[in-house]
PDB file of N, CA, C and O in Angstrom:
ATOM      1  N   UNK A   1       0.826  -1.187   0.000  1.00  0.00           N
ATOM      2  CA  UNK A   1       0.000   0.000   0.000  1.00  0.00           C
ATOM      3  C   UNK A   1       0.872   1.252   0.000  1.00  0.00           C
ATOM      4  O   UNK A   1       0.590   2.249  -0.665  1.00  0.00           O
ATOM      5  N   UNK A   2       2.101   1.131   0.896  1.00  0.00           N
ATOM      6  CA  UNK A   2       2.805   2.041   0.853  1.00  0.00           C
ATOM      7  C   UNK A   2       3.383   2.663  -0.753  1.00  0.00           C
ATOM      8  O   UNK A   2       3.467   3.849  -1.071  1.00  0.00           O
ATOM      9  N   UNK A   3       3.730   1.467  -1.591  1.00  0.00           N
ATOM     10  CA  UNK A   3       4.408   1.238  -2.874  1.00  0.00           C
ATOM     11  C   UNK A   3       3.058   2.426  -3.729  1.00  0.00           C
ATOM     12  O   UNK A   3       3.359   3.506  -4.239  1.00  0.00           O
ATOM     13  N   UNK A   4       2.053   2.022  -3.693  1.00  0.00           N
ATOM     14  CA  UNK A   4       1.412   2.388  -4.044  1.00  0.00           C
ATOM     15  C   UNK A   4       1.041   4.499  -3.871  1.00  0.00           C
ATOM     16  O   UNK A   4       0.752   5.244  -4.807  1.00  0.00           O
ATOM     17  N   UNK A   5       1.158   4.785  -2.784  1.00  0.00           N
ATOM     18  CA  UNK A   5       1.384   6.272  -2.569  1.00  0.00           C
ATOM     19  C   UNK A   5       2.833   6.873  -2.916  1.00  0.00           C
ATOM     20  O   UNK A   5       2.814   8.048  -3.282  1.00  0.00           O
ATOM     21  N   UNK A   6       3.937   6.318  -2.863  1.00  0.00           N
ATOM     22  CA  UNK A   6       5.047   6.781  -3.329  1.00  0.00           C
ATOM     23  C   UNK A   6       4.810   6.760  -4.749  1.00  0.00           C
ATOM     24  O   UNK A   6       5.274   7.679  -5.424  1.00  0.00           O
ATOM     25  N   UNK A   7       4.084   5.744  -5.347  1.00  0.00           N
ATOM     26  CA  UNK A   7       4.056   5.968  -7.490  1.00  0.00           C
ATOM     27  C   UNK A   7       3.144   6.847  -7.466  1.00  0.00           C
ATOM     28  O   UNK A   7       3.081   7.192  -8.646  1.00  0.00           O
ATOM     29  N   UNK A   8       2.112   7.662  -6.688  1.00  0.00           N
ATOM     30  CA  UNK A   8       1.371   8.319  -6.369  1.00  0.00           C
ATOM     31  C   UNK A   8       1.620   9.599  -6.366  1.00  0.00           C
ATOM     32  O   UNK A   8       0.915  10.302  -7.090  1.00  0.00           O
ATOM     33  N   UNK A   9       2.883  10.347  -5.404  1.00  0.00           N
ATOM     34  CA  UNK A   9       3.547  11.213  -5.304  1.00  0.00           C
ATOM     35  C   UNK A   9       3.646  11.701  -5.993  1.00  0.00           C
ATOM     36  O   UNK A   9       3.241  12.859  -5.895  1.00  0.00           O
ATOM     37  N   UNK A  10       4.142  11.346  -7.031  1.00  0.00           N
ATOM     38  CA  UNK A  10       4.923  12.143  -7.852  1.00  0.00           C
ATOM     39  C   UNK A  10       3.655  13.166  -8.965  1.00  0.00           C
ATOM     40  O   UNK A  10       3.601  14.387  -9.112  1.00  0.00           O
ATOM     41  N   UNK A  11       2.935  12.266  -9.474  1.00  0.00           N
ATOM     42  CA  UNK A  11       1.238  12.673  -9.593  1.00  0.00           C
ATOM     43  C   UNK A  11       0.550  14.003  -9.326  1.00  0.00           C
ATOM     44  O   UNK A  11       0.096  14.943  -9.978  1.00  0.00           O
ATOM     45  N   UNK A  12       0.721  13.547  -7.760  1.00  0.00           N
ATOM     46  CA  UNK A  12       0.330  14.599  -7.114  1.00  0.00           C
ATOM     47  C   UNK A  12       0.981  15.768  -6.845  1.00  0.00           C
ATOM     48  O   UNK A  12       0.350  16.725  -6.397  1.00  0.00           O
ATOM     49  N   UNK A  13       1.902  15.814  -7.009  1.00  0.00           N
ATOM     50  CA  UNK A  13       3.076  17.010  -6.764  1.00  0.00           C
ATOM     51  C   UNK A  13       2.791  17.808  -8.186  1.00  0.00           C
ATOM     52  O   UNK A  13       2.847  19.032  -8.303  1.00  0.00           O
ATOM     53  N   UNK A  14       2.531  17.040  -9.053  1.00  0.00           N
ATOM     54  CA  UNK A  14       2.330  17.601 -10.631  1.00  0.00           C
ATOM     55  C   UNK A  14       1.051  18.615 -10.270  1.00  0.00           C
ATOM     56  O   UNK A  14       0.982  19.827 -10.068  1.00  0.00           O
ATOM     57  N   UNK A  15       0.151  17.617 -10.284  1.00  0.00           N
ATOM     58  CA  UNK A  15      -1.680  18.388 -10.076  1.00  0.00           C
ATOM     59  C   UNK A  15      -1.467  19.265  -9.037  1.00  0.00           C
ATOM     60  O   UNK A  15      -1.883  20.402  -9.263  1.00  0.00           O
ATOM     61  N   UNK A  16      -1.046  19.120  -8.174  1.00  0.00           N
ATOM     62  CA  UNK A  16      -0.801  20.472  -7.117  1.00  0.00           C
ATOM     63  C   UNK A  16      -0.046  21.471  -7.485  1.00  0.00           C
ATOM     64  O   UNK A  16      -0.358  22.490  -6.869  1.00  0.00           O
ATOM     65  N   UNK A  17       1.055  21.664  -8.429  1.00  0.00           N
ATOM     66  CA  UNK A  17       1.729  22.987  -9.318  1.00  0.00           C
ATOM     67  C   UNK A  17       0.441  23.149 -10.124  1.00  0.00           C
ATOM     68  O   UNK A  17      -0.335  23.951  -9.605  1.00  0.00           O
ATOM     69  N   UNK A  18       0.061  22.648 -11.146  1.00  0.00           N
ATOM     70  CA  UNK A  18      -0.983  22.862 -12.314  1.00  0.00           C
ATOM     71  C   UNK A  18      -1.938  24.254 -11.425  1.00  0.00           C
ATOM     72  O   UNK A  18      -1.921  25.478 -11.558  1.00  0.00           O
ATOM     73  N   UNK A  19      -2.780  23.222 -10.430  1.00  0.00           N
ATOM     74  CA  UNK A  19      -3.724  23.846  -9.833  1.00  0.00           C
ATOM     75  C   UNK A  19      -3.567  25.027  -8.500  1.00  0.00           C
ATOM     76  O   UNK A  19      -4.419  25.746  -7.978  1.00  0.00           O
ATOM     77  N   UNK A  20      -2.086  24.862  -8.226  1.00  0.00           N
ATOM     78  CA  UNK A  20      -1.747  25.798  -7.144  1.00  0.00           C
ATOM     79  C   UNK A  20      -2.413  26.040  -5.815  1.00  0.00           C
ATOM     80  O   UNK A  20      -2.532  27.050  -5.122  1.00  0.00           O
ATOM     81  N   UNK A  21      -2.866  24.617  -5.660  1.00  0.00           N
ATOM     82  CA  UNK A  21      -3.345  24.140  -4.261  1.00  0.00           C
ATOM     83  C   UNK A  21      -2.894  22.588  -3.891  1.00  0.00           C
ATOM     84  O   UNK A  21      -2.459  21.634  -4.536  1.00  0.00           O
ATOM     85  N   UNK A  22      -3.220  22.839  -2.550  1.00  0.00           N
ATOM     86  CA  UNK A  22      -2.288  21.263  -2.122  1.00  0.00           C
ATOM     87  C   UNK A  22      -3.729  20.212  -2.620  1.00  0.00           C
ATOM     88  O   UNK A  22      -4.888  20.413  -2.985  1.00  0.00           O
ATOM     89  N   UNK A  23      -3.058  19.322  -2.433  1.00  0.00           N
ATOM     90  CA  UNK A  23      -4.105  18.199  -3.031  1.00  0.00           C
ATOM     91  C   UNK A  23      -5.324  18.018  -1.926  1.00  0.00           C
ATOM     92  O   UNK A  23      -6.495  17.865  -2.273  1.00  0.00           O
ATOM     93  N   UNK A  24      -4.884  18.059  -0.541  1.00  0.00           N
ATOM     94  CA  UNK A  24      -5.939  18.071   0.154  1.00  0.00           C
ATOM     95  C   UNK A  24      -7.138  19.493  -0.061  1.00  0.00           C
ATOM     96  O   UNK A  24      -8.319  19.262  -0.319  1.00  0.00           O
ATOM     97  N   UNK A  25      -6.833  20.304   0.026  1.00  0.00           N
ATOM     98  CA  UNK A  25      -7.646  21.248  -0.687  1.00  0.00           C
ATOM     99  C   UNK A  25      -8.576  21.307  -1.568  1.00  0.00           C
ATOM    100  O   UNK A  25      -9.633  21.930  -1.463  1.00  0.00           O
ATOM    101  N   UNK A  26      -8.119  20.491  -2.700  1.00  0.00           N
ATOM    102  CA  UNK A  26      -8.188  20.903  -4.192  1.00  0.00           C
ATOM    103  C   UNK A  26      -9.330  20.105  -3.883  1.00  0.00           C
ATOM    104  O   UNK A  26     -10.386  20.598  -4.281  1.00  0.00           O
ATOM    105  N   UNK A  27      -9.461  18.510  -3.014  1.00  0.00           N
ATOM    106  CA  UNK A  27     -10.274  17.414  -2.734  1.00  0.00           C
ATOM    107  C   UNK A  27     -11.479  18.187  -2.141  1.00  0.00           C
ATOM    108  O   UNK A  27     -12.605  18.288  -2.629  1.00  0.00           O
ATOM    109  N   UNK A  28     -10.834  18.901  -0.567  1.00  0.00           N
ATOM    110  CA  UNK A  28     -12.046  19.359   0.002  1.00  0.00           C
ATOM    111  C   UNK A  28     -12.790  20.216  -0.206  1.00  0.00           C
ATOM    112  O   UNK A  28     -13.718  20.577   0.517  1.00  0.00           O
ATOM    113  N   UNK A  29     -12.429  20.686  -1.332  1.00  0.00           N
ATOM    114  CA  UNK A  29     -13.224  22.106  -2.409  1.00  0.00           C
ATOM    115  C   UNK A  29     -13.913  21.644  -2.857  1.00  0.00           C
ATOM    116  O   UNK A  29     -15.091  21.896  -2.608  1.00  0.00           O
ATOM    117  N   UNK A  30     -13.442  20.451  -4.023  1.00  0.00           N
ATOM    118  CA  UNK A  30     -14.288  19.648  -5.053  1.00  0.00           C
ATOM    119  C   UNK A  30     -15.969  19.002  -4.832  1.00  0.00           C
ATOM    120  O   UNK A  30     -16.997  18.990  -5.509  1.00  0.00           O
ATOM    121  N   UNK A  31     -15.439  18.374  -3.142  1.00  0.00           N
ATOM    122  CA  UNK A  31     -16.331  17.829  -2.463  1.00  0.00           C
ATOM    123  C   UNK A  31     -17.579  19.134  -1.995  1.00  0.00           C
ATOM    124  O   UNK A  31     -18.791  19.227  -2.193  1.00  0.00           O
ATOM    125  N   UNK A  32     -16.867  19.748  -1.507  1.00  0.00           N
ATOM    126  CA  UNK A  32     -17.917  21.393  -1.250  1.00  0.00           C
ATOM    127  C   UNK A  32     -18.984  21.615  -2.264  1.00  0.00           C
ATOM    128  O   UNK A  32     -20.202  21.539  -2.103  1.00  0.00           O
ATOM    129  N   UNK A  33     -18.322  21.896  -3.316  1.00  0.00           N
ATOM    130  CA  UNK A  33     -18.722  22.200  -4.416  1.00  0.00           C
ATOM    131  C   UNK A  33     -20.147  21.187  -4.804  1.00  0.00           C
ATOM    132  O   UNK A  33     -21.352  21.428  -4.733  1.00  0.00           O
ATOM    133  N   UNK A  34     -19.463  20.109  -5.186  1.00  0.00           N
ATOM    134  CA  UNK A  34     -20.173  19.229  -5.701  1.00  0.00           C
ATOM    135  C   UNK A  34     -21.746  18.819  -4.775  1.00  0.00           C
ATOM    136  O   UNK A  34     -22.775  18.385  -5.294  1.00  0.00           O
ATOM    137  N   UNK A  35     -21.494  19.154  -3.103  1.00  0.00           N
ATOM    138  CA  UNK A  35     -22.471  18.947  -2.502  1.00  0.00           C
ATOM    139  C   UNK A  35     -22.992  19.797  -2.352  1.00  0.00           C
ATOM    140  O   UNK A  35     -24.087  19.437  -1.920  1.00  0.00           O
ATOM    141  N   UNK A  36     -22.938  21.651  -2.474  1.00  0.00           N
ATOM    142  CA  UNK A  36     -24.148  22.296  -2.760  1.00  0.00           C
ATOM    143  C   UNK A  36     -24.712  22.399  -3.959  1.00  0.00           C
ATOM    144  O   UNK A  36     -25.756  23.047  -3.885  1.00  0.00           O
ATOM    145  N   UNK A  37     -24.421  21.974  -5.211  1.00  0.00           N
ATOM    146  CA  UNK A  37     -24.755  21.569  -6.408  1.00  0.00           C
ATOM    147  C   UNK A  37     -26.024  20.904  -6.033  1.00  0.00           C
ATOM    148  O   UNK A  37     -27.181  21.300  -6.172  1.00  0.00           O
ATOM    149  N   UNK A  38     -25.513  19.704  -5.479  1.00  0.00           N
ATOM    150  CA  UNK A  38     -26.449  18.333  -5.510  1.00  0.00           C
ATOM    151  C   UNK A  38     -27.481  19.053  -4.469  1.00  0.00           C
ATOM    152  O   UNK A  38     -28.642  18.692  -4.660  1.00  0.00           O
ATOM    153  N   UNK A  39     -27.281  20.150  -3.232  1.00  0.00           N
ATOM    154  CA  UNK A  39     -28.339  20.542  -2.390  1.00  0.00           C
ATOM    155  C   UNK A  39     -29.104  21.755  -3.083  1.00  0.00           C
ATOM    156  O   UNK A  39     -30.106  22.138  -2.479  1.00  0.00           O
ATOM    157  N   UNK A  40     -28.765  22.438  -4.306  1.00  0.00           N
ATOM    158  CA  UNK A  40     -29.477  23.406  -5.053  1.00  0.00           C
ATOM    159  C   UNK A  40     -30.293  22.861  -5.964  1.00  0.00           C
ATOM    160  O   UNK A  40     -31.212  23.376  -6.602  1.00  0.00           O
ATOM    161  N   UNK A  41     -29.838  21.684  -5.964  1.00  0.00           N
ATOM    162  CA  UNK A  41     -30.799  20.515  -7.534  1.00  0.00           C
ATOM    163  C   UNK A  41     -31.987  20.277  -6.996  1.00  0.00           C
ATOM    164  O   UNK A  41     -33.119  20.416  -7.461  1.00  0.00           O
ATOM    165  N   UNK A  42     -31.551  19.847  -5.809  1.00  0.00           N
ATOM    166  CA  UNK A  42     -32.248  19.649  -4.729  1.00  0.00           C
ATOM    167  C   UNK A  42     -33.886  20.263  -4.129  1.00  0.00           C
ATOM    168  O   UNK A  42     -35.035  19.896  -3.885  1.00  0.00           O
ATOM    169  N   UNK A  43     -32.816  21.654  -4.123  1.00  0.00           N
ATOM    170  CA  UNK A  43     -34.210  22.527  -3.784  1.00  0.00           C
ATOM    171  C   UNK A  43     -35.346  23.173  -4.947  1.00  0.00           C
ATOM    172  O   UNK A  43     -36.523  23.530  -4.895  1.00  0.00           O
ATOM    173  N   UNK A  44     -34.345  23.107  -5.952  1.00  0.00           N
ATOM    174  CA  UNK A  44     -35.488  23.093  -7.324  1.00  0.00           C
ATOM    175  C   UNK A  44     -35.886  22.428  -8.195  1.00  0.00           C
ATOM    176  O   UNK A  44     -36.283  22.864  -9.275  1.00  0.00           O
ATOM    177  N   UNK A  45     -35.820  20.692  -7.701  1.00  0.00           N
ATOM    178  CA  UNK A  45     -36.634  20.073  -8.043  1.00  0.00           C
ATOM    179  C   UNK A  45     -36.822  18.482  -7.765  1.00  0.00           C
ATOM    180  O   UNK A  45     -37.196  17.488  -8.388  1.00  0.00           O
ATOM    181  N   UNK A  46     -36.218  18.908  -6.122  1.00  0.00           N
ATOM    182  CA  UNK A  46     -36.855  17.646  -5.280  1.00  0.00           C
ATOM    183  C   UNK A  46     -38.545  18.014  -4.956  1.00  0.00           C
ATOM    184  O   UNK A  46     -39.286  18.815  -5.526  1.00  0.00           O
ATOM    185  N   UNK A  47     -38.776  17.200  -3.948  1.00  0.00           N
ATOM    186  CA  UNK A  47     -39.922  17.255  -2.791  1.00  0.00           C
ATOM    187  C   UNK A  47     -40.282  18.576  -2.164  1.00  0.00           C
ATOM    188  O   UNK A  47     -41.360  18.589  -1.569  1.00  0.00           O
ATOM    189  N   UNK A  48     -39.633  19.611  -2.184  1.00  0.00           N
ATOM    190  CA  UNK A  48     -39.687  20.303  -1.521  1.00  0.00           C
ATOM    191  C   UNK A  48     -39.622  22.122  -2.168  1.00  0.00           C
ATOM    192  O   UNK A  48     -39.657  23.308  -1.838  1.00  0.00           O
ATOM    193  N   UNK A  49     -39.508  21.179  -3.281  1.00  0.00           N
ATOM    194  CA  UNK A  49     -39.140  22.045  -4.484  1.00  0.00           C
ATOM    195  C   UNK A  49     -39.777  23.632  -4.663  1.00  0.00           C
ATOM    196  O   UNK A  49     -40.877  23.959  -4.217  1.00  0.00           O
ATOM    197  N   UNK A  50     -38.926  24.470  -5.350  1.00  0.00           N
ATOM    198  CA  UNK A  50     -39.657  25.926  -5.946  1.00  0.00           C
ATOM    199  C   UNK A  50     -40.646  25.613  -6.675  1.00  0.00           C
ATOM    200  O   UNK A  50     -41.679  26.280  -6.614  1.00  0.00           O
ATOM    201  N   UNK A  51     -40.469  23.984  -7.936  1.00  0.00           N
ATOM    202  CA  UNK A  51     -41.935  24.031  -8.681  1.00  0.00           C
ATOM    203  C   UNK A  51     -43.090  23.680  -8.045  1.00  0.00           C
ATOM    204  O   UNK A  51     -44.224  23.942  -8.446  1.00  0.00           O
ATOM    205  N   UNK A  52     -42.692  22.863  -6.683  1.00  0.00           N
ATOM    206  CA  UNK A  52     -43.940  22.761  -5.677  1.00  0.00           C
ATOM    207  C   UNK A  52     -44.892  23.714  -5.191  1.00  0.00           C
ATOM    208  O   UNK A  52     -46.101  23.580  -5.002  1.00  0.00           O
ATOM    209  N   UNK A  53     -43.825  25.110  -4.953  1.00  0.00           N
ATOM    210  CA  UNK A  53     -44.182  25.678  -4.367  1.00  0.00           C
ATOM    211  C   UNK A  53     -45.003  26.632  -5.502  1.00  0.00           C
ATOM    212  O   UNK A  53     -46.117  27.133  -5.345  1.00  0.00           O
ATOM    213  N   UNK A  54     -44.241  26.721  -6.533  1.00  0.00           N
ATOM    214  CA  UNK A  54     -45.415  27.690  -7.364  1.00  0.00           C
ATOM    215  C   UNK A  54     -46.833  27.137  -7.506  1.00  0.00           C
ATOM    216  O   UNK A  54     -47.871  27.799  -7.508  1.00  0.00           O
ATOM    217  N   UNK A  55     -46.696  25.730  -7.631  1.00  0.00           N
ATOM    218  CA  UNK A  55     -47.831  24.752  -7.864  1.00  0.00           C
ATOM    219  C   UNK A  55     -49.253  24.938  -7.112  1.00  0.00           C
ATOM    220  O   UNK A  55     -50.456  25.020  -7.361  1.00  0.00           O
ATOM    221  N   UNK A  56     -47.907  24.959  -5.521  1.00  0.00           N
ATOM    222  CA  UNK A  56     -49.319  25.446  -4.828  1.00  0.00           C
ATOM    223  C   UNK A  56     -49.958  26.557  -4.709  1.00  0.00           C
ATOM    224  O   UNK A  56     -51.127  26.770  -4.386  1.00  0.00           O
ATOM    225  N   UNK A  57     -48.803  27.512  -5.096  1.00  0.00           N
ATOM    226  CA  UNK A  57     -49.287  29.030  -5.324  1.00  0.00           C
ATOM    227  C   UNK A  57     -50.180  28.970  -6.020  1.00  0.00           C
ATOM    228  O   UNK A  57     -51.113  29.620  -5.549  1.00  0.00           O
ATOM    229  N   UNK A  58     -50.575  28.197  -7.584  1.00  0.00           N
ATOM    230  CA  UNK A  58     -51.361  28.550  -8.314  1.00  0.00           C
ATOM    231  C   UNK A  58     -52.527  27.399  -7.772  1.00  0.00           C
ATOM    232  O   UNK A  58     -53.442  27.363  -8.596  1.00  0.00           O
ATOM    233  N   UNK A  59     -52.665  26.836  -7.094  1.00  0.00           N
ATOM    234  CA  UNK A  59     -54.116  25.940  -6.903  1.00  0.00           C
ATOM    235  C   UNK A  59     -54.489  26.885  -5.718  1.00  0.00           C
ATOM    236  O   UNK A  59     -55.674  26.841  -5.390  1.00  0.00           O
ATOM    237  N   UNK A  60     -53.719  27.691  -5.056  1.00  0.00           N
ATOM    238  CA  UNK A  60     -54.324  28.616  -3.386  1.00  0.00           C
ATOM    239  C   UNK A  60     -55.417  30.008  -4.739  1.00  0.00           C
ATOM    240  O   UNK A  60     -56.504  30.525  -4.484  1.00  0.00           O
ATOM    241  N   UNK A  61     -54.836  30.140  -5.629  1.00  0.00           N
ATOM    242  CA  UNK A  61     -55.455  31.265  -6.449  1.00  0.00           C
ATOM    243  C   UNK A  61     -56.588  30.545  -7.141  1.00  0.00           C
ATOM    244  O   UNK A  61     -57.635  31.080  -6.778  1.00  0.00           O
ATOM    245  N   UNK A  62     -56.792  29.681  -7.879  1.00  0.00           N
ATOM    246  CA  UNK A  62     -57.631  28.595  -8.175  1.00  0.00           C
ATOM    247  C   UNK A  62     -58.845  28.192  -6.988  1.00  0.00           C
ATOM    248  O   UNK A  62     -60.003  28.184  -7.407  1.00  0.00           O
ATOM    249  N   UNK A  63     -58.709  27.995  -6.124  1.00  0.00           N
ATOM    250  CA  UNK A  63     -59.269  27.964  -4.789  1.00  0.00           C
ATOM    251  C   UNK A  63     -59.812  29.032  -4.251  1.00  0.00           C
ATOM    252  O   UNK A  63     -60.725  28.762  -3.470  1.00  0.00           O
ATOM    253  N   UNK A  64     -59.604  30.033  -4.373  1.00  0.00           N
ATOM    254  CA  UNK A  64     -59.556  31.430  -4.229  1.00  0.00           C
ATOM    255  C   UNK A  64     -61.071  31.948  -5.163  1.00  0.00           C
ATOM    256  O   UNK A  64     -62.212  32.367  -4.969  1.00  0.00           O
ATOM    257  N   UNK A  65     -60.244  31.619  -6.123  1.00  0.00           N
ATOM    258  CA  UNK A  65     -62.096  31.756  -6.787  1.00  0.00           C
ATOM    259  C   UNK A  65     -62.869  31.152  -7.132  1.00  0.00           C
ATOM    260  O   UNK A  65     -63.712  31.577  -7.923  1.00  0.00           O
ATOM    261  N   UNK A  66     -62.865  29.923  -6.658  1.00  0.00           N
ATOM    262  CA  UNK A  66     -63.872  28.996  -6.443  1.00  0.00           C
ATOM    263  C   UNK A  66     -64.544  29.429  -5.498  1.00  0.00           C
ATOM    264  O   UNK A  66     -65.762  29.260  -5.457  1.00  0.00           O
ATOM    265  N   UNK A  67     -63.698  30.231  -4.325  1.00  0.00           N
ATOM    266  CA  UNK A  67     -64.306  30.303  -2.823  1.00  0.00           C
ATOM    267  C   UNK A  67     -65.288  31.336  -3.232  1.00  0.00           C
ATOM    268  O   UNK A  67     -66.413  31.077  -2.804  1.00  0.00           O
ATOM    269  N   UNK A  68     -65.193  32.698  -4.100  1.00  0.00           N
ATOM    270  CA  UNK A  68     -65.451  33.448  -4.156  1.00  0.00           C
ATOM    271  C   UNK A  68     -66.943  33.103  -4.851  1.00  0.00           C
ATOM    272  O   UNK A  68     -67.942  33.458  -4.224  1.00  0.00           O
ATOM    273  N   UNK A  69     -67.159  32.187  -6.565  1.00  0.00           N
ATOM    274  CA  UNK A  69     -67.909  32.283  -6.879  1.00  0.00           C
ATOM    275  C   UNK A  69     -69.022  31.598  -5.938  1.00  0.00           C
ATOM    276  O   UNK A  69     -70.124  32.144  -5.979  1.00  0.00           O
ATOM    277  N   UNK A  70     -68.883  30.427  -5.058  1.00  0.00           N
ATOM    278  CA  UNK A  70     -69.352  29.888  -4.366  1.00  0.00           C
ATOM    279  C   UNK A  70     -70.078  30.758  -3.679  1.00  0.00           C
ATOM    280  O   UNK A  70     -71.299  30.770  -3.833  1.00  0.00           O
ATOM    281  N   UNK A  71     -69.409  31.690  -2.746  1.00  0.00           N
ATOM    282  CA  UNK A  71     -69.673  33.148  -1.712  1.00  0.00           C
ATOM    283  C   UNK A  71     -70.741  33.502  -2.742  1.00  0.00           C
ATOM    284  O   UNK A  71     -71.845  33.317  -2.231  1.00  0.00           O
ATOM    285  N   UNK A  72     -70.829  33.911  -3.912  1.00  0.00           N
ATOM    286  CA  UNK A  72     -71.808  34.447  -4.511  1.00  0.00           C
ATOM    287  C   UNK A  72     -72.827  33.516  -4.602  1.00  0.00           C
ATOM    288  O   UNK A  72     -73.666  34.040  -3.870  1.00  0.00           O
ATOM    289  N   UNK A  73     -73.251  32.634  -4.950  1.00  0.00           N
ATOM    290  CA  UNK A  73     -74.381  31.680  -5.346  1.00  0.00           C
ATOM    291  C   UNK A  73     -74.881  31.525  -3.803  1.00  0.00           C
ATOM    292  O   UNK A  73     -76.070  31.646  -3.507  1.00  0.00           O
ATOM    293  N   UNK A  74     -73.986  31.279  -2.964  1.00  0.00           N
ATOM    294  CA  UNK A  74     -74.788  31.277  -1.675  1.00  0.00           C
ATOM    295  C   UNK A  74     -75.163  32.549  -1.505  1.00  0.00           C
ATOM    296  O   UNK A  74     -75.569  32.298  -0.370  1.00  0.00           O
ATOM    297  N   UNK A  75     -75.330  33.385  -1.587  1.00  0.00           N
ATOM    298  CA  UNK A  75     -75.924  35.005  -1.602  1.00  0.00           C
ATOM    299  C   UNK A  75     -77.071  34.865  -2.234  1.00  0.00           C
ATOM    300  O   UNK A  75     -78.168  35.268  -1.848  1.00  0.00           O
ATOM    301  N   UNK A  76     -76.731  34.086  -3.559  1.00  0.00           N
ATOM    302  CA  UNK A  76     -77.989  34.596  -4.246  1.00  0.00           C
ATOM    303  C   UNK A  76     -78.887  33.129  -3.822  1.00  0.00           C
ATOM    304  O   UNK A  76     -80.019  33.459  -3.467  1.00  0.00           O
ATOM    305  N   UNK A  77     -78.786  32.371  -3.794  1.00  0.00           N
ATOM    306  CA  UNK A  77     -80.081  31.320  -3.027  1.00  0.00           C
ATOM    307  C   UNK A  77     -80.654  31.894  -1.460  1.00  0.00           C
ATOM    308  O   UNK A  77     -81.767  31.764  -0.950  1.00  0.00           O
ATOM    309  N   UNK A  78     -79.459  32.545  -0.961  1.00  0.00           N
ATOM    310  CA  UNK A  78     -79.585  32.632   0.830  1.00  0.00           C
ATOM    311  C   UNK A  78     -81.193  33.789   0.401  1.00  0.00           C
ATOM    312  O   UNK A  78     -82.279  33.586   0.946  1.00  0.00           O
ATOM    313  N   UNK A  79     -80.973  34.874  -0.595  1.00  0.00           N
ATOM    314  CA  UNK A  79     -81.689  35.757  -0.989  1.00  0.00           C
ATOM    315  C   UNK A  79     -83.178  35.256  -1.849  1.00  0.00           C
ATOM    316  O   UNK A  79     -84.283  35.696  -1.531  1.00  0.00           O
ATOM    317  N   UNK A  80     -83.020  34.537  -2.666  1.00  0.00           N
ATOM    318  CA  UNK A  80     -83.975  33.177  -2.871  1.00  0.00           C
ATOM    319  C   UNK A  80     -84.752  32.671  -1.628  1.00  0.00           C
ATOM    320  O   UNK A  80     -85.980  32.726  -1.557  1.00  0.00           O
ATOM    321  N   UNK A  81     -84.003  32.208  -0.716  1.00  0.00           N
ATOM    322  CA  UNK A  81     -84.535  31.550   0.233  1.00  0.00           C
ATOM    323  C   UNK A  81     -85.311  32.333   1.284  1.00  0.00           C
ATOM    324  O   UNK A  81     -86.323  32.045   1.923  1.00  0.00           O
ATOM    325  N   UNK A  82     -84.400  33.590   1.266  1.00  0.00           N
ATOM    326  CA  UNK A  82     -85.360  35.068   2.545  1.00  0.00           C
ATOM    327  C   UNK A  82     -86.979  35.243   1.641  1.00  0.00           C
ATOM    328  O   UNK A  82     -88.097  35.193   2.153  1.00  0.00           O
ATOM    329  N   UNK A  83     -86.633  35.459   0.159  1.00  0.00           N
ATOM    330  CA  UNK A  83     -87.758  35.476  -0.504  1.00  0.00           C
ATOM    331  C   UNK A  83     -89.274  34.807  -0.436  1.00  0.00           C
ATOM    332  O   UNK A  83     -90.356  35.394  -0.429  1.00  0.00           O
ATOM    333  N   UNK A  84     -89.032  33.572  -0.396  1.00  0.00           N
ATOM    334  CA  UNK A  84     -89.455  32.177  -0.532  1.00  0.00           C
ATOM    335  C   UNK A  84     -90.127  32.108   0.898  1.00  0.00           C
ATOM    336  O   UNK A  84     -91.290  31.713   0.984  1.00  0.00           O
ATOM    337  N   UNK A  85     -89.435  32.475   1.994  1.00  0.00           N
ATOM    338  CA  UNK A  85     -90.036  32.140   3.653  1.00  0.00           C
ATOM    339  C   UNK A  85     -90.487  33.637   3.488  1.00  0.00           C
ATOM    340  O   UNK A  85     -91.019  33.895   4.568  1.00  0.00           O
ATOM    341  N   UNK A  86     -90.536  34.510   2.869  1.00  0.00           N
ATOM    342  CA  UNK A  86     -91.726  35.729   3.311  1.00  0.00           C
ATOM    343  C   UNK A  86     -92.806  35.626   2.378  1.00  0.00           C
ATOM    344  O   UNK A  86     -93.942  35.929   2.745  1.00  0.00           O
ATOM    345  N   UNK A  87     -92.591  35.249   1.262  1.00  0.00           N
ATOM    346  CA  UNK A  87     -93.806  35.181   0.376  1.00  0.00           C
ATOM    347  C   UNK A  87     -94.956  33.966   1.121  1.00  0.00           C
ATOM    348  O   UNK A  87     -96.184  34.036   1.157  1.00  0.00           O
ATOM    349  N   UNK A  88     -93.969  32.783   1.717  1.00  0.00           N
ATOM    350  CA  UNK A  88     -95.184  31.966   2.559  1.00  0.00           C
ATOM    351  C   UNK A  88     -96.314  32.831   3.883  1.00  0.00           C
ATOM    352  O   UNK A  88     -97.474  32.546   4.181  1.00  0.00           O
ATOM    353  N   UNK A  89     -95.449  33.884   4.420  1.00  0.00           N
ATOM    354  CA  UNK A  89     -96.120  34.157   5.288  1.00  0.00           C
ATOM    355  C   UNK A  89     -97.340  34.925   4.557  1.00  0.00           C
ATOM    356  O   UNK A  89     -98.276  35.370   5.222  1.00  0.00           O
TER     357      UNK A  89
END
């Protein structure tokens, strides 16, 4: 194993001039990187997502005026109905 990091060395001594960071670095950057990537993918278009959220934005507006036309028809029967119990009397 040892044999193996010394043919290694030399490698790495290269990629670390190229990139002008030590190799541990260059690793724990890469890794950084790569995992708020994967946590921004994440937030726009996992479970939890921005398209979720517009989604529901647009069914709360959808809902919205359903509630509304509803509010009206019950007005106009409730007004029907005041009608209806005075004309009996």
């Amino acid at each position: 194993m040892n044999e193996f990091f010394n043919d290694l060395e030399p490698y790495i001594r290269k990629l670390e001039r190229i990139i002008g960071l030590s190799f541990k670095v260059f690793i724990i950057t890469s890794i950084v990187v790569v995992s708020l990537g994967i946590y921004v993918a994440n937030l726009l278009y996992g479970n939890h997502s921005l398209e979720v959220l517009n989604n529901l934005k647009k069914e709360k507006k959808t809902l919205e005026v359903e509630i509304e036309s509803l509010k009206e028809e019950n007005a106009k029967l409730h007004k029907k109905y005041l009608e209806w119990t005075d004309a009996e009397k």
